[in-house]
C-alpha positions in Angstrom: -10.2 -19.5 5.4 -9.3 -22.0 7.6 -11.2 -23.9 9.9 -9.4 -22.9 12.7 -9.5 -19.2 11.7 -13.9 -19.4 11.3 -13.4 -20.8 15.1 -11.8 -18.0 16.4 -13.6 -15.0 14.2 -17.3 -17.0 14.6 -16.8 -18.4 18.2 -18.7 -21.2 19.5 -21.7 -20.7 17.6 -24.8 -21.3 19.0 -23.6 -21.8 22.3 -24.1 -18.2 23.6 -27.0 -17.6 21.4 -30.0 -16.3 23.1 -32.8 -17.5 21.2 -36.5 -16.7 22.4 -35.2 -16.3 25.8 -34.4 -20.2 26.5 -31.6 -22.4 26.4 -33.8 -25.8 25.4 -34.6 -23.5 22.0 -31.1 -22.5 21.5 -29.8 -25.9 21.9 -33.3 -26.9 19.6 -32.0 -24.7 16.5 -30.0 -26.1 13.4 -26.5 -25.1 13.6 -24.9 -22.2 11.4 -24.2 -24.0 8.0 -21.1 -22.6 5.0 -23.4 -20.0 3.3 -24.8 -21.2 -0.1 -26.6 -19.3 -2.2 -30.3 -20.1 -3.4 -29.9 -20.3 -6.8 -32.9 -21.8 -7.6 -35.2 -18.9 -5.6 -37.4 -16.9 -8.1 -36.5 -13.2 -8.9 -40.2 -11.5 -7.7 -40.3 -8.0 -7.1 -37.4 -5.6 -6.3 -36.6 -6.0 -2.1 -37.5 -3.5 0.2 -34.0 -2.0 2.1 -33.9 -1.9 6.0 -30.2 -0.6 6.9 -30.1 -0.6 10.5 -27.2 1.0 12.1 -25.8 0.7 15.6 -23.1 3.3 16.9 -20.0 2.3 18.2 -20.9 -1.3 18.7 -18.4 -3.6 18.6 -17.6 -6.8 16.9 -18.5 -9.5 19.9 -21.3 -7.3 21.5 -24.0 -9.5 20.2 -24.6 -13.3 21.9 -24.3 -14.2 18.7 -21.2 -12.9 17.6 -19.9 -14.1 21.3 -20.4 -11.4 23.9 -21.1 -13.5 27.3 -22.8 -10.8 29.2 -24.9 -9.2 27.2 -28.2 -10.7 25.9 -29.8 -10.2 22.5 -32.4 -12.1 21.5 -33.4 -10.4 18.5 -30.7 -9.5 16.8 -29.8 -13.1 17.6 -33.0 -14.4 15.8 -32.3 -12.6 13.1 -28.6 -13.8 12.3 -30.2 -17.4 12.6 -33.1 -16.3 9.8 -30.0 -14.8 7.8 -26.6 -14.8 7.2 -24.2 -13.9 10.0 -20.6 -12.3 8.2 -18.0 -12.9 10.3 -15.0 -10.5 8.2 -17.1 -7.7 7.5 -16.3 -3.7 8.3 -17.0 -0.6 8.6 -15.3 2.1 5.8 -13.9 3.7 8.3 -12.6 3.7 12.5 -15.1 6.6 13.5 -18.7 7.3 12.8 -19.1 10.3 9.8 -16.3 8.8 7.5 -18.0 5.1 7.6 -20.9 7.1 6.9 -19.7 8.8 3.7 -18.1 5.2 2.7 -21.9 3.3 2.9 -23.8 6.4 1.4 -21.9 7.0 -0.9 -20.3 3.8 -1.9 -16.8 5.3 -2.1 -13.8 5.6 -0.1 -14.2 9.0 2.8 -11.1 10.3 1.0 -13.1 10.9 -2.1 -15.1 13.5 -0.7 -13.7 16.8 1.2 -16.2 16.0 4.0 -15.4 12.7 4.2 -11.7 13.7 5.3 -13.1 15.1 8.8 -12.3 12.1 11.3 -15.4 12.8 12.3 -17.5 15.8 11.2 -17.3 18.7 14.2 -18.5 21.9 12.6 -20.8 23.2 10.1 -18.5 23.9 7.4 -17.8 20.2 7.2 -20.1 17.8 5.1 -21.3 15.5 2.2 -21.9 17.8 -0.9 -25.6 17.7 -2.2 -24.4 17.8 -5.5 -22.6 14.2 -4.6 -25.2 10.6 -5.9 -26.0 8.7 -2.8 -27.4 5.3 -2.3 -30.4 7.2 -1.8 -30.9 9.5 -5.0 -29.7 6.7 -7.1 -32.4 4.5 -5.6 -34.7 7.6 -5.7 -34.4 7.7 -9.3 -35.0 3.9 -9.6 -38.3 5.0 -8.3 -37.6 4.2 -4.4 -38.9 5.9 -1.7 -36.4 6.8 0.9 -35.9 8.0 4.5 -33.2 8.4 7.2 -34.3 8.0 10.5 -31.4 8.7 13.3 -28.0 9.7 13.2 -27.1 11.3 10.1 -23.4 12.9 11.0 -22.6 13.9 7.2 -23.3 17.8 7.9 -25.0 20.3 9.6 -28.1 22.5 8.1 -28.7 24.8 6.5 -25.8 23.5 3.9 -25.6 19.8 4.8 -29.1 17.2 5.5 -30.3 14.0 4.5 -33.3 15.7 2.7 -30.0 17.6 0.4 -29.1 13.8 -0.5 -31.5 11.9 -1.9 -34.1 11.3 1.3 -37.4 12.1 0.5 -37.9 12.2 4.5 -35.6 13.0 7.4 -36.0 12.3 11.4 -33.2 12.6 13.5 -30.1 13.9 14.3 -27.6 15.8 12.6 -24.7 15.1 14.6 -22.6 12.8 15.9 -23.6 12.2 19.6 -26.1 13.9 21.6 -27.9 13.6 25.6 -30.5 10.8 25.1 -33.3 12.9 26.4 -32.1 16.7 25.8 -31.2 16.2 22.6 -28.4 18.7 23.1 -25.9 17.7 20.6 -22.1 18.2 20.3 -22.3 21.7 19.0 -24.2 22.7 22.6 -27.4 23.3 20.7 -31.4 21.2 20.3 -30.5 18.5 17.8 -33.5 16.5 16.9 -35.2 17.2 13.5 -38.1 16.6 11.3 -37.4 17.7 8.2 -35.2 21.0 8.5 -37.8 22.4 11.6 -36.8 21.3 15.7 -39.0 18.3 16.8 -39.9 18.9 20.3 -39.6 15.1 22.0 -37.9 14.8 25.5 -37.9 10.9 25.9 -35.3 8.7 25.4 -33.8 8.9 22.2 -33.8 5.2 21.1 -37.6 4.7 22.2 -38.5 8.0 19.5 -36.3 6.3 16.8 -38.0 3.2 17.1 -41.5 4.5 17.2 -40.9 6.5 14.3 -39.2 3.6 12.2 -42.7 0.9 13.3 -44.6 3.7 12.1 -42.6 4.1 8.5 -42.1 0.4 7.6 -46.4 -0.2 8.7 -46.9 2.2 6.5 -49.1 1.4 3.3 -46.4 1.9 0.6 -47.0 2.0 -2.9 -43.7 1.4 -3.7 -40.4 -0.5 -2.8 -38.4 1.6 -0.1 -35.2 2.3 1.8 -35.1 3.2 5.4 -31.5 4.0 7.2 -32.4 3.5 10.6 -29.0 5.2 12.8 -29.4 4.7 15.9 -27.2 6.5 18.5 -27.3 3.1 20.9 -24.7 2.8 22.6 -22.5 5.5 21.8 -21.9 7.6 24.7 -23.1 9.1 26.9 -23.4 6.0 29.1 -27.4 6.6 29.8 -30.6 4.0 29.6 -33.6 4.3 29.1 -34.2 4.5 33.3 -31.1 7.3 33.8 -32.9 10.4 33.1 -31.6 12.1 35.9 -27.5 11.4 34.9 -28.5 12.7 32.0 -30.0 16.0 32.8 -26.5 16.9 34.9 -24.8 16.2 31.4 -27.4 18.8 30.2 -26.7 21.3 32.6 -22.8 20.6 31.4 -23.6 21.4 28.2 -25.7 24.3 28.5 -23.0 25.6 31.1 -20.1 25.2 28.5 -18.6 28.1 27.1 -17.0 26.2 24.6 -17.2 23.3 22.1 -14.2 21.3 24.0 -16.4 22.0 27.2 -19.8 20.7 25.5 -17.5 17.2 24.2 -16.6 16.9 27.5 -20.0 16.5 28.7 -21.3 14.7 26.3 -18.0 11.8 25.9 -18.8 11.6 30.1 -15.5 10.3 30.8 -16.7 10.2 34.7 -19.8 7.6 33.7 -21.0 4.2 32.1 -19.4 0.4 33.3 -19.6 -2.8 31.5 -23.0 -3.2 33.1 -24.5 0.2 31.9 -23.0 -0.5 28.7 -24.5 -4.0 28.3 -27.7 -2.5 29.1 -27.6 0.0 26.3 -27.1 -3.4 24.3 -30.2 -4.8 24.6 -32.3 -1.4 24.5 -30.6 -1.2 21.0 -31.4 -5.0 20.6 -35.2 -4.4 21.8 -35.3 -1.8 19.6 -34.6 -3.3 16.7 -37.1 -6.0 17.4 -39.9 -4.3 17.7 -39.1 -2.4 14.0 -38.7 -6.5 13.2 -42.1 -7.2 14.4 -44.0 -4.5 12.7 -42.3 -5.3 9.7 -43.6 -8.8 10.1 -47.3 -7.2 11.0 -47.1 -5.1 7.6 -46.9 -8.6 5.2 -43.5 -7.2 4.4 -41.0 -9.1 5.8 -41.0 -11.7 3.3 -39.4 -9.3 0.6 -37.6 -6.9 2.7 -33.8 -7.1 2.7 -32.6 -6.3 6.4 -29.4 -5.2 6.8 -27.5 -5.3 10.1 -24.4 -3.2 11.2 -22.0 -0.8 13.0 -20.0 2.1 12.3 -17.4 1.1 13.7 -15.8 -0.6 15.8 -16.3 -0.6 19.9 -14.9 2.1 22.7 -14.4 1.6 26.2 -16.5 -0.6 27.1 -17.1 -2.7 24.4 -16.3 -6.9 24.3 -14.4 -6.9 20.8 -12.5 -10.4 22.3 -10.2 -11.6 20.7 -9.8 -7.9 18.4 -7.0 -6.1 19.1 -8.0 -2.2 19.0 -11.0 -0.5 19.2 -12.4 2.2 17.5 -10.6 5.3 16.0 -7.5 2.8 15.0 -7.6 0.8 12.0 -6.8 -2.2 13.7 -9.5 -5.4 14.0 -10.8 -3.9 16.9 -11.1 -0.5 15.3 -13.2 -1.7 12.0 -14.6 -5.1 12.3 -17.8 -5.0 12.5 -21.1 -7.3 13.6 -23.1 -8.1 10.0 -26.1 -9.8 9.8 -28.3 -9.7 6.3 -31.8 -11.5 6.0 -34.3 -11.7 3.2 -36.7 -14.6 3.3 -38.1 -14.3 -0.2 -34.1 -15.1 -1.4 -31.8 -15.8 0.9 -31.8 -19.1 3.5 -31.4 -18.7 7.3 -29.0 -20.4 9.7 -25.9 -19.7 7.6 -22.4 -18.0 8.4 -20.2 -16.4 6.0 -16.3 -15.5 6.1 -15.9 -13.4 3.2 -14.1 -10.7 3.3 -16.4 -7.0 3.1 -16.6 -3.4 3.4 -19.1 -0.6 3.6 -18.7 0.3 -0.3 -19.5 -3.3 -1.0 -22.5 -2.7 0.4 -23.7 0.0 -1.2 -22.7 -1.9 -4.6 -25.2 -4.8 -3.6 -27.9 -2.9 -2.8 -28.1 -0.6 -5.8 -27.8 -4.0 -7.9 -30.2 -5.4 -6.1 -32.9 -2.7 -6.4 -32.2 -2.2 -10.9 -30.2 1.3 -9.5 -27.5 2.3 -11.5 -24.0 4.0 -10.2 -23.3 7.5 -11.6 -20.2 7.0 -13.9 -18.9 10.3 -13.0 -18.9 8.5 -9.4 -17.2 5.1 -10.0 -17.5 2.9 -6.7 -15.1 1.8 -4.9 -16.8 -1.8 -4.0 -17.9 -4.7 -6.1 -21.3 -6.0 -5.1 -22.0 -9.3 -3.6 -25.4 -9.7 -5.3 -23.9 -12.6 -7.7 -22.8 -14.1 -4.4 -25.4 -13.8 -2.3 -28.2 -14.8 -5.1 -26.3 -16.5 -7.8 -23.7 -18.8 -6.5 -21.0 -16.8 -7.9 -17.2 -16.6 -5.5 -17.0 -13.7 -3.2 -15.5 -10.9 -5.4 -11.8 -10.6 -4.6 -10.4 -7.1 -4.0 -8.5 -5.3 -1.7 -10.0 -3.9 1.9 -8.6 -0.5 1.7 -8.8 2.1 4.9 -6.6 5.3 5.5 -7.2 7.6 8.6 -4.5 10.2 9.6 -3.1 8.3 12.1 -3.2 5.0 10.6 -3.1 2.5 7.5 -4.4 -0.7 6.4 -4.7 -2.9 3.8 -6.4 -7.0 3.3 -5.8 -9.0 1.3 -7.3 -12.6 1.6 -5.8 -13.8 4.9 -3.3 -11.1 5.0 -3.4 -7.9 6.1 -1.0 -4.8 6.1 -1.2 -2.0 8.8 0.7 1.3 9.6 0.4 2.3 13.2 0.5 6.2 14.4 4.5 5.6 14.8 4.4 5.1 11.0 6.0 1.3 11.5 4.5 -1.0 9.4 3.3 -4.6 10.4 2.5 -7.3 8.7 -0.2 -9.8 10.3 -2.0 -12.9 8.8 -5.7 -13.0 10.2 -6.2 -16.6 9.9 -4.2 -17.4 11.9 -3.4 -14.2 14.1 -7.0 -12.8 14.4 -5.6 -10.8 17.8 -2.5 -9.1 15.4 0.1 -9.9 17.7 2.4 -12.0 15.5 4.0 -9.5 13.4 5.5 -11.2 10.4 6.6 -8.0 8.3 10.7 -9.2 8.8 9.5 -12.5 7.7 7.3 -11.6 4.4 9.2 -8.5 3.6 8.4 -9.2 -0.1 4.5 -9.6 0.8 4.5 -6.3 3.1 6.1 -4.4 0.4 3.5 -5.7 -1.9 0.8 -5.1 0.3 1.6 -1.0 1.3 2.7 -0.7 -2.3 -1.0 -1.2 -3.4 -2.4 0.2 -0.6 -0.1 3.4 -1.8 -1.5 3.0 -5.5 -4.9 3.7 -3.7 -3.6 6.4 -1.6 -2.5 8.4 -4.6 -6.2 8.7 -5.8 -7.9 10.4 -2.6 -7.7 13.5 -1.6 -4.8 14.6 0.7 -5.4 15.8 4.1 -5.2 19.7 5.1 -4.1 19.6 8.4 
C-alpha cells in the first residue's frame, strides 16, 4: 500500500486515541510502527483464544480507528498492546452469514444456512454434523464456550452446544430488547445451555459478568471463549433506558406477527448519534473489565485476544471515509475494526494493512492452537500465523463476498463490485478508499479479470432458492 492510502484507511493515529483517559498519556505513547513479526519470541505453550465480537459496529467507531465522538479507552489500549489491522473484514454484510464464515472458516455459501441473509426462522441454521472452529479445537483438547449472540440457528435443531461448545450462554438470535430478552421471533431468548435463564438486567452487563467469571476461572487446559455481544446493534437502549425499552417490550408482546415483533425491535422511531456513541463505550467498558480479569487470572500473558465486528455499521455508525454500510458489500458494508494482542508473541504499538477476512481467521487460530482442518471441509482462508509469528509476507489471495444483492471481489489494491442494479464497478482502494472513482471503462481488461475469478468462486457455492 501506499503511504497515502495507510493515511486515509489508519487516520491520524494517535491523535484521537483515548489512552487512560488523558491527553498528556496519549501524546506520552510510542507511535503505531509497520508491523514486524517477533521472530525471535519462544514458542511456549499453545495460546488461550479470546474472540470478542461487537455487532454492527462499524469501521471508525473506535478512537482509535478515528471516530471523534465516541471515547474508548480500552479497546484503545488494547490496539496500542497489539496490532491494529486496518483492511480487515467481516465474511459477510450482515450478522449470521459472517458468523458461519468465522466458525466455520468457509465461505456462507458453503453451507444451506449460511445462505439466509440473516437467519429469521427455525428451519434455518449451521448443521451439527458441519467441523467448527470449536470442535476442531475441541478435539485438539480445548475447552470451549460461546457466550452471546450466537445467530447460526434456533433450538431444538440448531445451538452452539450442537457445534463444538462444551458451554453455551446467550442468545440464539440475532437481536433482542436489552433487558426482556424478547428476541426477534417474539419469544424469551436468553439461554444456559438448552434451559431459559431468567436475568432481567441489561444485556451487556450479564455478558460481561459471565465472560470475568469464565476467563478467572481455574482452567486446566488452554481454551476458547467467543464472547458476541449484541452492543450496539439495535435497539438503541443503554444501560440507563430501561424504561424505552420496556415500551419495545410491550410492542413485541403486542405483535401478532414476526414483521410486527422486527418492527419493534429495529425501533426505527429511536437512538441518535449520541445514544449510539453511548452504546460504544458500554461495549468498550465491557470489554475492559473481561481485559482486567484476564489480567487478574495470570493469563493474559499467553492469551490471544482477538477484536472484531460482524459487519459493518447501520445508521448511526461513523464508517468516514467508507462508502456503505452494512447489508451492501461495499467498504462501509464489510470493513471492519481488528485489533489482535498476545504478549507472550506478538509486540504492541504496531499497525498492519494487509488485506483479511473472517476465514483467514479461523485458519490462524486453528494453526495456532496444533488444530487441524477437516479435509472433507477445505477452508476457504490461508492463515496468517507465518505472518504474524514468523516473518513470512501476508498470504496473497482473493477477498471474496457474494450476497443476493451484491458482489465483490479484492485483489491487492483493487477491488471489483456489483451493485443491486447488477452494474459492475471497478474501484482502486489505495487510492479511492471512499469508491467514488469508478475506473471499470478505464481497466476493462482488469474488471473482466477481476468478476471473472470472482465467477470461478461463485460457481463453487451453493445457489440461492429464492
Amino acid at each position: 500500500m501506499t503511504e497515502m492510502s495507510r493515511r486515509t484507511f489508519g487516520g491520524l493515529v494517535g491523535a484521537v486515541t483515548a489512552v487512560a483517559g488523558t491527553a498528556t498519556a496519549a501524546e506520552a505513547a510510542p507511535a503505531e510502527q509497520p508491523f514486524r513479526a517477533r521472530t525471535a519470541a519462544a514458542k511456549g505453550d499453545r495460546p488461550n483464544l479470546l474472540v470478542i465480537l461487537g455487532d454492527d459496529l462499524g469501521w471508525a467507531d473506535l478512537s482509535s480507528y478515528g471516530a471523534p465522538h465516541i471515547r474508548t479507552p480500552n479497546l484503545d489500549r488494547l490496539a496500542r498492546q497489539g496490532v491494529r489491522f486496518t483492511d480487515a473484514y467481516s465474511g459477510s454484510a450482515t450478522c449470521s452469514p459472517t458468523r458461519f464464515s468465522l466458525y466455520t472458516g468457509r465461505y456462507p455459501g458453503r453451507t444451506k444456512g449460511g445462505l439466509a441473509e440473516p437467519i429469521a426462522n427455525r428451519t434455518q441454521g449451521l448443521d451439527p454434523n458441519h467441523p467448527t472452529l470449536a470442535s476442531l479445537l475441541k478435539k485438539a483438547g480445548y475447552s470451549t464456550a460461546l457466550i452471546g449472540k450466537w445467530h447460526c440457528g434456533w433450538l431444538p435443531d440448531y445451538s452452539p452446544t450442537r457445534s463444538g461448545w462444551d458451554e453455551f450462554f446467550g442468545n440464539h438470535g440475532g437481536v433482542l430488547e436489552y433487558f426482556s430478552k424478547l428476541g426477534q421471533l417474539g419469544d424469551y431468548d436468553l439461554y444456559e445451555g438448552d434451559a431459559e435463564y431468567k436475568d432481567l438486567r441489561y444485556y451487556t452487563e450479564v455478558l460481561t459478568e459471565r465472560a470475568v467469571e469464565y476467563v478467572g476461572r481455574d482452567h486446566d487446559r488452554p481454551w476458547l471463549l467467543n464472547l458476541n455481544f449484541t452492543t450496539p446493534h439495535w435497539p438503541w437502549l443503554a444501560e440507563d433506558d430501561a424504561e424505552t425499552g420496556a415500551e419495545i417490550a410491550a410492542r413485541i408482546r403486542a405483535a401478532k406477527t414476526q414483521a410486527e415483533v422486527g418492527r419493534a425491535l429495529n425501533h426505527y422511531d429511536g437512538g441518535s448519534v449520541e445514544k449510539y456513541a453511548q452504546m460504544v463505550e458500554s461495549l468498550d467498558a465491557a470489554v475492559g473489565e473481561v481485559l482486567a480479569a484476564l489480567r487478574r487470572s495470570g493469563q493474559e500473558e499467553n492469551t490471544l485476544v482477538l477484536f472484531a465486528s460482524d459487519n459493518g455499521g447501520e445508521r448511526y455508525s461513523y464508517n468516514w471515509p467508507l462508502s456503505g454500510q452494512k447489508f451492501v458489500l461495499l467498504e462501509g458494508g464489510i470493513r471492519v475494526p481488528t485489533i489482535v494482542r498476545w504478549p507472550a508473541r506478538v509486540d504492541g504499538h504496531q499497525v498492519s494493512h494487509a488485506p483479511n477476512v473472517s476465514p483467514d481467521w479461523t485458519a490462524t487460530l486453528l494453526e495456532l492452537a496444533g488444530a487441524r482442518p477437516d479435509p472433507a471441509y477445505p477452508l476457504d482462508g490461508p492463515s496468517l500465523a507465518g505472518y504474524l509469528l514468523r516473518g513470512e509476507r501476508p498470504p496473497e489471495h482473493d477477498l471474496f463476498w457474494r450476497v443476493r444483492a451484491n458482489r465483490a471481489l479484492r485483489r491487492g489494491d483493487w477491488k471489483y463490485y456489483q451493485d443491486a442494479t447488477k452494474t459492475d464497478h471497478l474501484y482502486n482502494l489505495a487510492a479511492d478508499s471512499r469508491e467514488q472513482a469508478d475506473l471499470a471503462t478505464d481497466r476493462p481488461e482488469l474488471l473482466a479479470e477481476l468478476k471473472a475469478a470472482w465467477e470461478r468462486t461463485a460457481a463453487g457455492l451453493l445457489p440461492y432458492t429464492d
